[in-house]
C-alpha positions in Angstrom: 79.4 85.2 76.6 81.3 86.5 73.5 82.3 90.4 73.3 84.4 91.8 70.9 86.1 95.3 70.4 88.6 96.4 67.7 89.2 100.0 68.1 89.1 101.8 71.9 86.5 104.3 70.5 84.0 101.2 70.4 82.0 99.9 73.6 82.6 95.9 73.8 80.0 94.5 71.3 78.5 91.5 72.7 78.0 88.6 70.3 75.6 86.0 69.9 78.3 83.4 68.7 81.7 82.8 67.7 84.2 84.8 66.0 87.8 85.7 66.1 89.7 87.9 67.5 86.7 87.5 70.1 87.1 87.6 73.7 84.9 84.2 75.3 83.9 84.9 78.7 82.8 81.5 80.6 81.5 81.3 83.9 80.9 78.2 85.8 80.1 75.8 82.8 78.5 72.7 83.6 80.3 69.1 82.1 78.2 69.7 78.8 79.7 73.3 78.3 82.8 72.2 79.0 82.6 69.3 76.9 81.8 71.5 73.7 84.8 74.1 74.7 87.3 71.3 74.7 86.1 70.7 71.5 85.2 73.4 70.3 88.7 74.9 70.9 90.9 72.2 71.4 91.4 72.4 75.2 93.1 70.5 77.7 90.2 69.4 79.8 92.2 68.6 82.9 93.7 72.3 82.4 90.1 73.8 81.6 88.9 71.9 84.6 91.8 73.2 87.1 90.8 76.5 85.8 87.1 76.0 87.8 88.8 75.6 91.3 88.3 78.8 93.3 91.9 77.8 95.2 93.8 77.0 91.9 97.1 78.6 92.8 98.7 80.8 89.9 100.7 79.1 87.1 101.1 79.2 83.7 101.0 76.3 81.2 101.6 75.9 77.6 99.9 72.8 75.5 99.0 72.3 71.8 99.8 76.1 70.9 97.4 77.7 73.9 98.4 79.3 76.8 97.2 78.3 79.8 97.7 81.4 82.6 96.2 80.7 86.2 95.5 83.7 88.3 93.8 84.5 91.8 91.7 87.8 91.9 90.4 89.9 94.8 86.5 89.4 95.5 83.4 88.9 97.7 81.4 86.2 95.6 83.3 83.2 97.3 82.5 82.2 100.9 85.2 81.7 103.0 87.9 83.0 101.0 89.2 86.3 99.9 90.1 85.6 96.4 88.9 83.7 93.9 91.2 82.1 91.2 90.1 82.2 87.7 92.0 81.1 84.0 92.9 83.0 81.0 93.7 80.8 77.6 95.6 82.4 74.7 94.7 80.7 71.4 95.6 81.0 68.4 92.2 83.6 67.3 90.7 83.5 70.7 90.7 84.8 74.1 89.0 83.1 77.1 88.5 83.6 80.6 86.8 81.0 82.6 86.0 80.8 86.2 84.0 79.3 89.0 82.2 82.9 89.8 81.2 86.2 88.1 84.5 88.1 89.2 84.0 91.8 89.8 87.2 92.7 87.9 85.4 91.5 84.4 82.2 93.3 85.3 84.0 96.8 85.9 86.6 96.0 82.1 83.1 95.9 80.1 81.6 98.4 81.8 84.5 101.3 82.2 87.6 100.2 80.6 88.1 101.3 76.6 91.4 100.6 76.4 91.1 96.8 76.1 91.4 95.0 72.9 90.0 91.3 72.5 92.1 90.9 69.2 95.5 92.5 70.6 95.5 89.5 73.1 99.1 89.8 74.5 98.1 93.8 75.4 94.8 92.2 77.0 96.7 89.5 79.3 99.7 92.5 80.5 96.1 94.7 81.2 94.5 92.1 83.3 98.2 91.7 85.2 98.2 95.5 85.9 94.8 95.5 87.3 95.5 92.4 89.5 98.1 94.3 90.8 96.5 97.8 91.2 93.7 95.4 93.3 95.6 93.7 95.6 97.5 97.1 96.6 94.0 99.3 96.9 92.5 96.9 98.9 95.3 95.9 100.9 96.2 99.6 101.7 92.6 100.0 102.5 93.1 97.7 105.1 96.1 98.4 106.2 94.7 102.1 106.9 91.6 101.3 108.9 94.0 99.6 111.3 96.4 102.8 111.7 92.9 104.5 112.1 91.2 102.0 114.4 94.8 101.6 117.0 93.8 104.1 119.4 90.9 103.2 120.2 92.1 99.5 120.9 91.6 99.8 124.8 87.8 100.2 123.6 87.8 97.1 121.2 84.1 95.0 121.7 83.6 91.7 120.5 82.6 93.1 117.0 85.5 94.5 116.6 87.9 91.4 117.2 85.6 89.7 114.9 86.5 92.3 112.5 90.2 92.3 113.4 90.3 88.2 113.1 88.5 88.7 109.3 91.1 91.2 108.2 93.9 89.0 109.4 92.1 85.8 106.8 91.8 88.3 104.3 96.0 89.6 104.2 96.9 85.9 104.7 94.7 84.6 101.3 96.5 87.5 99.8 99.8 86.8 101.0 99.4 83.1 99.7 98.8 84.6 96.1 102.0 86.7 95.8 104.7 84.8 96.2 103.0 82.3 93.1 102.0 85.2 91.3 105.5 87.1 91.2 106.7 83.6 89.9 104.0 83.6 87.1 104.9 87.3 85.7 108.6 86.1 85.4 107.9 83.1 83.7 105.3 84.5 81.2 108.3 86.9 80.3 110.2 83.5 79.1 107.6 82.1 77.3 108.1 82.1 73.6 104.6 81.9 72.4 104.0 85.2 74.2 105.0 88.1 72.0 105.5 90.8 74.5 106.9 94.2 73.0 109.4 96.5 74.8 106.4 98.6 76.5 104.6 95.1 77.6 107.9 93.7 78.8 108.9 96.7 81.1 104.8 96.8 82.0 105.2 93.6 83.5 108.7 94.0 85.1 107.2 96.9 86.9 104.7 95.1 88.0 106.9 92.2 89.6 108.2 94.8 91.5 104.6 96.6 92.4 103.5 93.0 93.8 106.7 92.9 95.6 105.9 96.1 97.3 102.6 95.0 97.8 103.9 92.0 99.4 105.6 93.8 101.8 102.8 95.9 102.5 101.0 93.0 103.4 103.6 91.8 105.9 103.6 94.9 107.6 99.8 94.8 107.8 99.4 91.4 108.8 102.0 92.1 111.8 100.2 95.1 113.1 97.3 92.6 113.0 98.5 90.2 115.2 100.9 92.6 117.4 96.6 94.1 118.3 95.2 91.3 118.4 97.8 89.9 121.0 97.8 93.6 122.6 93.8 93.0 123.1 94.7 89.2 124.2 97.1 90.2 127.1 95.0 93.2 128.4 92.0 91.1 128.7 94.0 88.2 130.9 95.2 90.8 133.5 91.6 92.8 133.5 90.6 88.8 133.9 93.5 88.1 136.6 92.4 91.2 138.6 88.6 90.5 138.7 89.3 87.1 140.0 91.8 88.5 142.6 89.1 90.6 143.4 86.4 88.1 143.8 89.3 86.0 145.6 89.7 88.6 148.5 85.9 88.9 148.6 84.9 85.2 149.0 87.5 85.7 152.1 86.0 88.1 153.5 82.5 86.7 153.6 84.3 83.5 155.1 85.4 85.7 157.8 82.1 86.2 160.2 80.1 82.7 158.4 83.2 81.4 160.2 82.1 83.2 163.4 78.5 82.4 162.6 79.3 79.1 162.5 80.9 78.5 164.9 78.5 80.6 167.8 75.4 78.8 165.8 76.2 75.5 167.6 74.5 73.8 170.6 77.6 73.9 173.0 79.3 75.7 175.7 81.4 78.5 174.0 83.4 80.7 175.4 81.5 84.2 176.1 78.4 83.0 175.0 76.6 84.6 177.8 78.4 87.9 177.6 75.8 91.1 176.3 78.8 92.3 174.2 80.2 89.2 172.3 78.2 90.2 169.0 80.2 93.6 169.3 83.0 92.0 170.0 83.1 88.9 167.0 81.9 91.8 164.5 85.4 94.3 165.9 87.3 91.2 165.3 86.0 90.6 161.7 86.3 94.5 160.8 90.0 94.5 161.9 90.8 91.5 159.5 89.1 93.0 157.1 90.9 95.9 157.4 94.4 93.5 157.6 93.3 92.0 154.3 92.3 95.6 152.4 96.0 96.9 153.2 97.3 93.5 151.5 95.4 93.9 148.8 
């Protein structure tokens, strides 16, 4: 899809073609489509291609005058992950993003944010980085939260729940493994010389180095309380599982007790007492004072 917008008082305009100072929005193009943007454009198609794996880790490259920027966003559309990565290409008169699923974070720029530009490209990219960031520290917060709100009522935890607790724990560790790549890629696009950052964009995205640092720390802390649960929840359930089998333990010994006695009385031999009225009372006393010997053990 092509949109373009010029002045923030305009909603995007969506275009049926080409023009520039455009923004190019391409979602999971098939080898024709990406055929005809290489051309098109003058793209790397190794780099284009890169930019269609979901776990493409975040980099920045710079060939034949564009920029290549790889980045990893938040989302739900991918199964089995927690964040999707997707590519943004400076050109000379065009902006592109390209990716392998319809990312949430481009449906909710077009539909709510004025303040983007498609010909001010620079501005656009440091915009992108600052909702990245904004993202990962809302959602990891979020998270971090329900497992403050969640921690007393860990002695009640059901199978749902671990489930729950074992998801969370995927989702701060595919987060995690986006920071420390992603800190690298703000510093770098700072050096790059084909990136004209002003003073305001500069210090934007110096703030935000240290915003995903924060972040990053967040996530540590959030990931530990995770486990230190989890392990809580581990530990509890093998002594509750410890005690149940010392109690079925005791039990099996006490029904051992009189089939023992049964046993032994049931055979077709001279036994001691065996004619004596009172040897039933007597073998059931003598089992009810074990029992009694084991209980005070126990």
């Amino acid at each position: 899809m092509h949109y373009k917008k010029l002045r923030i008082t305009q909603p995007f305009q969506k275009l049926s073609h080409f023009d520039k100072n455009s923004w190019v929005d391409v979602v999971n193009p098939d080898d024709n489509e990406i055929n005809f943007l290489v051309d098109k454009f003058k793209l790397e198609r190794d780099l284009v291609i890169d930019g269609l794996d979901v776990h493409e880790i975040p980099r920045v490259e710079d060939e034949a005058g564009n920029v290549y920027i790889y980045l990893r966003a938040p989302t739900s559309k991918v199964i089995d992950a927690s964040t999707s990565s997707f590519l943004i290409i400076l050109g000379r008169d065009f902006l592109m993003t390209l990716s392998r699923t319809d990312l949430e974070m481009f449906d909710w720029i077009l539909k709510k944010r004025k303040d983007f530009l498609t010909h001010d490209k620079v501005d656009f990219l440091s915009r992108i980085l600052s909702i990245l960031s904004q993202d990962y520290n809302d959602k990891v917060r979020a998270i971090l939260k329900q497992v403050r709100k969640e921690k007393r009522q860990i002695v009640e935890l059901n199978n749902k729940d671990i489930l729950n607790l074992v998801l969370q724990e995927d989702i701060l560790n595919d987060y995690l493994s986006s920071f420390s790549p992603l800190i690298s890629l703000h510093a770098s696009l700072l050096k790059k010389r084909s990136l004209k950052f002003d003073e305001d964009e500069r210090e934007l995205i110096e703030d935000l180095v240290v915003d995903l640092v924060q972040t990053y720390n967040l996530c540590k802390a959030a990931l530990r309380t995770l486990t230190n649960r989890r392990d809580y929840y581990s530990t509890a359930l093998s002594n509750n599982l410890n005690k149940i089998l010392k109690i079925l333990t005791v039990f099996t010994i006490f029904l051992t007790i009189p089939a023992i006695f049964a046993g032994v009385y049931g055979m077709n031999v001279a036994l001691p007492f065996q004619d004596s009225s009172n040897i039933f009372l007597l073998l059931v006393g003598i089992v009810v004072i074990i029992w009694g010997d084991r209980k005070s053990v126990v």
